[in-house]
C-alpha positions in Angstrom: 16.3 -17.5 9.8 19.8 -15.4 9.5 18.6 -12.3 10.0 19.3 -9.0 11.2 16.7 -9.4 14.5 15.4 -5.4 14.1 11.8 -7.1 14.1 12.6 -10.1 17.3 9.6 -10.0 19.6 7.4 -8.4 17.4 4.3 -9.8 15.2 3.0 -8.5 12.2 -0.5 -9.1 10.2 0.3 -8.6 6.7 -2.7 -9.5 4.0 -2.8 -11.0 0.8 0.4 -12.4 1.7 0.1 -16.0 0.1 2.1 -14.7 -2.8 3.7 -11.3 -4.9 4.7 -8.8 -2.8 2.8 -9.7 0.7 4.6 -12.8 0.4 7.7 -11.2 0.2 7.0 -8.8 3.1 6.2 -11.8 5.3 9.7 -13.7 4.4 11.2 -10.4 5.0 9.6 -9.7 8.5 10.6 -13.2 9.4 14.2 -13.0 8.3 14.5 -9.4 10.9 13.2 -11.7 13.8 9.2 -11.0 13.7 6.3 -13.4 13.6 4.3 -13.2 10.8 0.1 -13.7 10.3 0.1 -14.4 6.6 -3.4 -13.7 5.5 -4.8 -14.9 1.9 -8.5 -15.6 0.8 -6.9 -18.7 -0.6 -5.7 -20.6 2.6 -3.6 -23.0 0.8 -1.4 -20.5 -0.3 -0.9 -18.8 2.9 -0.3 -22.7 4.5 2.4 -22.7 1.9 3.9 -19.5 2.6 3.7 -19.8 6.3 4.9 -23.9 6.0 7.9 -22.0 4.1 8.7 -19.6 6.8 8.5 -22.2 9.6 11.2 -24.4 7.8 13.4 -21.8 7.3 13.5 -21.1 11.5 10.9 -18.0 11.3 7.3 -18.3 13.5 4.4 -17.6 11.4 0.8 -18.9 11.3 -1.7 -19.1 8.1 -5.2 -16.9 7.9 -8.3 -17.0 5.4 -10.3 -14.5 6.6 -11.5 -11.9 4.0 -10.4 -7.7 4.3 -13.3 -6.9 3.1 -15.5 -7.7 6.2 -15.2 -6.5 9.7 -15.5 -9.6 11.1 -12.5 -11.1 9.0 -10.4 -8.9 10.0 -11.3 -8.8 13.8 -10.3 -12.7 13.1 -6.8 -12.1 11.8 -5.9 -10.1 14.1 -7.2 -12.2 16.9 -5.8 -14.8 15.7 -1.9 -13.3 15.8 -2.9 -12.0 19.5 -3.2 -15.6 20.4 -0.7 -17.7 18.3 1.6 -15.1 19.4 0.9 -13.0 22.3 0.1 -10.0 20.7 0.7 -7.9 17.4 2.9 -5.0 16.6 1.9 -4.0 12.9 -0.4 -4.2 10.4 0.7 -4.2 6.1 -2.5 -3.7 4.2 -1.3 -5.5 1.0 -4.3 -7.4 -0.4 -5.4 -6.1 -3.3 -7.3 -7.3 -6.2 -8.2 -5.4 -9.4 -11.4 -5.2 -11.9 -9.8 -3.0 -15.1 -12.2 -0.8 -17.2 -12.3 2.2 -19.4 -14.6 5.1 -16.8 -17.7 4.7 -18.8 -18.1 1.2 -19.0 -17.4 0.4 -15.7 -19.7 -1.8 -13.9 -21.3 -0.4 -10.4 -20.0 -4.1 -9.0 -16.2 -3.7 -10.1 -16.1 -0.2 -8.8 -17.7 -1.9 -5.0 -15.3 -4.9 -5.4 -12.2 -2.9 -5.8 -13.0 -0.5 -3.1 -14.3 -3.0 -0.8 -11.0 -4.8 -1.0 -8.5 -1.9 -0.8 -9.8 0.7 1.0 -12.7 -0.5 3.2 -10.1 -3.6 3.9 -7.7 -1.2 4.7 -9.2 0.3 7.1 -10.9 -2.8 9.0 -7.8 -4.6 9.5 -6.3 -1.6 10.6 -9.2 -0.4 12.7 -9.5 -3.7 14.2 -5.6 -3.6 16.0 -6.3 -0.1 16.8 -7.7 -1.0 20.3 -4.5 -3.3 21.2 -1.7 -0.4 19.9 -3.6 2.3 22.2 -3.6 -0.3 25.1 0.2 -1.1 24.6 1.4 2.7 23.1 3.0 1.5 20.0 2.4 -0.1 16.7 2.6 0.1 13.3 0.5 0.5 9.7 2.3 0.3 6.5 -0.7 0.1 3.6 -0.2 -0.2 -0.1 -0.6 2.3 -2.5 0.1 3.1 -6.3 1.1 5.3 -8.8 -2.7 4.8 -10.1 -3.8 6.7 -7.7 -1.2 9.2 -6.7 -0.4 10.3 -10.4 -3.0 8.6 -13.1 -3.6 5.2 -15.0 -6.0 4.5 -17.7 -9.0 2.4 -17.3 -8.3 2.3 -13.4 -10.8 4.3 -12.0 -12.0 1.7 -9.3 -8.3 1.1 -7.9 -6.9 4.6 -8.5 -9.6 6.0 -6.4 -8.9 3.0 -3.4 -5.0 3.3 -3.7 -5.8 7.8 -3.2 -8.4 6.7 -0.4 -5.9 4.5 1.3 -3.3 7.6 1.5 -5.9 9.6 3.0 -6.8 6.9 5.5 -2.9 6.4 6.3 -2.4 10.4 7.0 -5.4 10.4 9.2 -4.2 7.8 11.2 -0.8 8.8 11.3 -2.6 12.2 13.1 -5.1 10.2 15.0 -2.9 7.5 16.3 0.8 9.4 17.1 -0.5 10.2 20.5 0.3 6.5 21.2 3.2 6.4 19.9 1.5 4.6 16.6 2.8 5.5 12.8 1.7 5.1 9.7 3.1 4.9 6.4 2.3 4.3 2.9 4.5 2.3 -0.1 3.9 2.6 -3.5 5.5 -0.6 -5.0 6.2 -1.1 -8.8 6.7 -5.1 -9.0 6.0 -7.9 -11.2 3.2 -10.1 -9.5 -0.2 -11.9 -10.5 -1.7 -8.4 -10.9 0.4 -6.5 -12.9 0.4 -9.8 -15.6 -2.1 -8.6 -17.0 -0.1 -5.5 -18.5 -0.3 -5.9 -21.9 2.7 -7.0 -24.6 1.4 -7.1 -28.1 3.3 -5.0 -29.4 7.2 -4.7 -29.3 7.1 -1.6 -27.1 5.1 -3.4 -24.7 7.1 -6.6 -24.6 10.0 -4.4 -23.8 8.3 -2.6 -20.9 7.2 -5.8 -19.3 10.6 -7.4 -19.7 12.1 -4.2 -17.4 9.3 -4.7 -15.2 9.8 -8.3 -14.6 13.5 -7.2 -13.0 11.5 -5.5 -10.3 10.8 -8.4 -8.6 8.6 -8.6 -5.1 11.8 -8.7 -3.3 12.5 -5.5 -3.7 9.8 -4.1 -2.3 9.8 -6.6 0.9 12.8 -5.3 2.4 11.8 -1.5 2.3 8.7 -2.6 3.7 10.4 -4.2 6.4 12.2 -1.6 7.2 9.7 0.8 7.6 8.0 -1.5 10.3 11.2 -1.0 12.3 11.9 0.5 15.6 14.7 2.3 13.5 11.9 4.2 11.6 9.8 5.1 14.9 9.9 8.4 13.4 8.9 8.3 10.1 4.8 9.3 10.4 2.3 10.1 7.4 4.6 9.7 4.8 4.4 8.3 1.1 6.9 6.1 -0.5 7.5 4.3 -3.7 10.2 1.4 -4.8 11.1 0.3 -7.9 13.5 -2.1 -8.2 16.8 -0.3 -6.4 15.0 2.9 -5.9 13.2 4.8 -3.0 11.6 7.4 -3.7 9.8 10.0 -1.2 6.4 11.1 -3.1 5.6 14.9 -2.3 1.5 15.6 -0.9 -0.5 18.0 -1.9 -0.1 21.6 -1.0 -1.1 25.0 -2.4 1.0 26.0 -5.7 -0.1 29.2 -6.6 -2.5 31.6 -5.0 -4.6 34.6 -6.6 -6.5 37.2 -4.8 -9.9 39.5 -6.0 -10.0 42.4 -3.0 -13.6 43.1 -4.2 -14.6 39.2 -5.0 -14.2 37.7 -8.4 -16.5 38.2 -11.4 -16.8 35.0 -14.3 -15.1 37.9 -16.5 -12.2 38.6 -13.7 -11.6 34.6 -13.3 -11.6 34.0 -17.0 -9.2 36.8 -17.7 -6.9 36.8 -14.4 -7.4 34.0 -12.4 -7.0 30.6 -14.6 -4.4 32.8 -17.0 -2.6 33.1 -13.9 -3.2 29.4 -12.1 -2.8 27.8 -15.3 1.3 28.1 -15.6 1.4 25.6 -11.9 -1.4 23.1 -13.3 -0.5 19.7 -13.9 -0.8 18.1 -17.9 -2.9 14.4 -18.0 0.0 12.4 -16.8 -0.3 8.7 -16.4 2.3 6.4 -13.9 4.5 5.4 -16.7 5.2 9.1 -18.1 6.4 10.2 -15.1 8.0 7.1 -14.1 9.4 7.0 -17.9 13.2 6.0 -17.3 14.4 2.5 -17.2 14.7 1.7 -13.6 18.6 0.7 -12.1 
């Protein structure tokens, strides 16, 4: 593959990679030199993906093995250790979802959701630990959303997995930098299988999901590519998004506004100077699409 070679010698796991945006990562990695694990639940779309990135001159292997089980994603990453003599980064990218309104959401969809995404998250990437502290380097790059870090409706399963998985991502980044080991989070806004289901019945919609079929899968690959990069050794605990040409750096939370009681707060002192006082730095209901509510360039 004619590419740039930032990524030769190194091999990357990246999950749910047998189409959308994981797919795009792995062609991505491949073109910047790297071999690739491509890891899908359904194995003949990861044959296909990796059978694509062979004929193209890139090295890259197929995987089955399920995220949401330890021993699965033991097996991926052994798997990469042997077909190519070691691995270098893990992208948590597989992600399924289960969409419901808060109070009729099913105990199983809120499981299945978190099992996937944050559980899975944290096995694969638990699972190369052990080989990045043996060799002092190594990279995580995990997916996020909007969902989570702002607010979506009827998402209650996946916003709380994509929060969890920033949370998981920062204490690793603190955990792991003593080896030398970073990681990152990527918020991507792309058309794939699971954001199909956004609805267009309405001529409003239809004209939201035509501007979000421009941000195409592609987009978000090459970012995450980049951030798997020796270039980027330094960028640690940190939260992007992409959509379509643009990067943005999310902010994390930190105190706002402070208030202070010398002799301890009373209900009446809270209700009458505290909250009046907090309430100017609170944030309104927002969902993902009315902060992100400009057409994207």
């Amino acid at each position: 593959m004619n590419g740039t070679g930032h990524l030769a010698g190194k091999t990357a796991v990246v999950t749910g990679s047998g189409s959308g945006i994981g797919r795009a990562v792995a062609f991505e990695i491949a073109k910047a030199g790297g071999s690739v694990l491509v890891n899908d639940l359904d194995r003949e779309l990861a044959e296909e993906t990796a059978a694509a990135i062979r004929a193209l001159g890139g090295a890259a292997v197929a995987n089955a093995d399920s995220v949401g089980c330890w021993d699965g994603a033991c097996g991926m990453v052994q798997q990469a250790v042997e077909a190519f003599g070691g691995i270098d980064a893990v992208v948590n990218n597989a992600g399924i979802v289960r969409d419901a309104i808060f109070h009729k959401m099913s105990p199983q969809q809120f499981d299945q959701v978190v099992d996937v995404h944050l559980k899975g998250s944290f096995y694969v990437s638990r699972a190369a630990a052990d080989h990045f502290r043996r060799q002092q380097s190594g990279v995580y790059l995990h997916m996020t959303s909007t969902s989570g870090l702002i607010g979506n409706l009827g998402q209650a399963n996946y916003s709380a997995a994509k929060l969890g998985v920033v949370g998981l991502s920062k204490s690793i980044a603190l955990d792991m930098q003593r080896y030398n080991v970073r990681s990152n989070c990527l918020s991507p806004f792309a058309w794939t299988g699971m954001t199909a289901a956004i609805p267009a019945e309405t001529p409003d919609q239809a004209a939201r999901v035509e501007k979000f079929k421009q941000m195409t899968p592609e987009k978000v690959g090459v970012v995450a590519a980049a951030l798997l990069c020796e270039k980027a050794a330094h960028i640690n605990g940190q939260v992007f998004v992409v959509r379509k040409n643009e990067i943005f750096l999310m902010s994390q939370p930190r105190p706002l506004r402070s208030v202070h009681s010398g002799d301890g707060w009373t209900l009446d002192g809270i209700f009458e100077t505290a909250l009046p006082a907090l309430e100017k730095n609170m944030y309104p209901l927002d969902r993902s699409q009315d902060i992100f509510s400009w057409d994207p360039v």
